[in-house]
C-alpha positions in Angstrom: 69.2 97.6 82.7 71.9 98.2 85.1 74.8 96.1 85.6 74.2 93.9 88.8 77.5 92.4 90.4 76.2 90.8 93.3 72.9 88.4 92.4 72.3 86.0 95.6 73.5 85.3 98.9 72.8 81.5 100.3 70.3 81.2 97.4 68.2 84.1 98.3 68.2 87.6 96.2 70.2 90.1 97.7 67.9 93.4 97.8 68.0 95.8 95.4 69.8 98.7 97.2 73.0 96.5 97.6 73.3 94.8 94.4 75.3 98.0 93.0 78.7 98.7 95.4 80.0 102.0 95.0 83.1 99.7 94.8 83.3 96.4 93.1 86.8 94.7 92.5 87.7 91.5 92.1 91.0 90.0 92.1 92.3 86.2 91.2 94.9 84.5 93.2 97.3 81.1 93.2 97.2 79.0 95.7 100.4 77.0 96.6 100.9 73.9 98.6 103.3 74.3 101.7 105.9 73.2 99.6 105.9 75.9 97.0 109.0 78.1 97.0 112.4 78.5 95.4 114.7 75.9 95.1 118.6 76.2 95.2 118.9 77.0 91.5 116.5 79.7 91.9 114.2 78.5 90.0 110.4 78.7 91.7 108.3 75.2 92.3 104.8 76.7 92.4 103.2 73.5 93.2 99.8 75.1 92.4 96.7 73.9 94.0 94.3 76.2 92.7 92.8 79.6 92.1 90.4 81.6 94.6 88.7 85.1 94.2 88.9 88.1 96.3 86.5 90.4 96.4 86.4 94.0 98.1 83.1 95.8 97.7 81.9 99.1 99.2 78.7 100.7 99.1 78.4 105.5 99.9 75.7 106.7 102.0 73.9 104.2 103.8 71.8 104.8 106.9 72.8 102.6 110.1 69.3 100.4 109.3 70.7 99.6 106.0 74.4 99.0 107.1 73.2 96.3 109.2 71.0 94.5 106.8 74.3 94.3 104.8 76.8 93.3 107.4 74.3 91.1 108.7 73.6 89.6 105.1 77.3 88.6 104.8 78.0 87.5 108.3 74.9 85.7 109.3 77.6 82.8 109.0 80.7 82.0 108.9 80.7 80.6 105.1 78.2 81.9 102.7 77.7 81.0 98.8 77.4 84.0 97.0 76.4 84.5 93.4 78.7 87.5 91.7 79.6 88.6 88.6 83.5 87.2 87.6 85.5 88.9 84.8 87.6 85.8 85.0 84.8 83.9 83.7 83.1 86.4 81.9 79.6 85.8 83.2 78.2 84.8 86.4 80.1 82.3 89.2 78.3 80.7 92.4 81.8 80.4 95.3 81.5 79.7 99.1 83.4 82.8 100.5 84.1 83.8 104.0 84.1 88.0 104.8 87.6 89.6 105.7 87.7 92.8 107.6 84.5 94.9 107.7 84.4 99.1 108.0 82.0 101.6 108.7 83.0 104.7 109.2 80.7 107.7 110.9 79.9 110.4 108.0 77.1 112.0 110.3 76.1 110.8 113.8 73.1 113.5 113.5 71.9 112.9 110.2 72.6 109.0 110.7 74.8 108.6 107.8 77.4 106.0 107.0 80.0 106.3 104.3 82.2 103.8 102.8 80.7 100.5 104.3 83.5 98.3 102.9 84.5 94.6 103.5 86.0 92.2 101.4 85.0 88.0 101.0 87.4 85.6 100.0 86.5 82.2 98.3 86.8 79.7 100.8 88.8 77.2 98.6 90.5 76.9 95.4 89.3 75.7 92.0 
């Protein structure tokens, strides 16, 4: 069986053609309160309020039909819960993300191909 990053969207499977990016990467950052910085001494105050996930995904070779199922699967709103696979938790994590800047750029206008659909979500708040 083949290694599935991306399970659900809002609850509902996410089809089989996109569950496998050509590009999966998923970063961890902190999250500071306004006051976070360095003090006079130098020394940093974190003041850390959490952690959220970043994730920037891209899938080769899609047709324009099956680019906008995709988009359309991650911006149908404007906060999603999405079911992925986290090596921060080893294993499986359900976040509410919101989608970052989305590309598509033209491989074939005559054959109707679209390479390197790419976006990235971003967990809407910290743990």
């Amino acid at each position: 069986m083949a290694f599935t990053p991306i399970l659900q969207i809002n609850g509902t499977n996410v089809p089989v053609g996109f569950r496998q990016p050509s590009k999966y990467q998923v970063s961890e950052y902190d999250v500071s309160d306004e006051n976070a910085g360095r003090t006079s001494d130098g020394a940093m105050q974190k003041n850390l309020l959490g952690k959220c996930l970043k994730v920037e995904m891209s899938w080769n070779v899609l047709n324009s039909t099956q680019a906008q199922i995709l988009f359309s699967a991650f911006t149908a709103n404007q906060y999603f819960t999405v079911k992925l696979y986290s090596p921060y938790a080893a294993g499986y994590v359900e976040k509410q993300f919101y989608v970052g800047d989305r590309s598509a750029p033209c491989y074939s206008a005559a054959l109707d191909i679209w390479q390197n659909i790419a976006f990235n979500i971003i967990q809407r708040t910290p743990d």
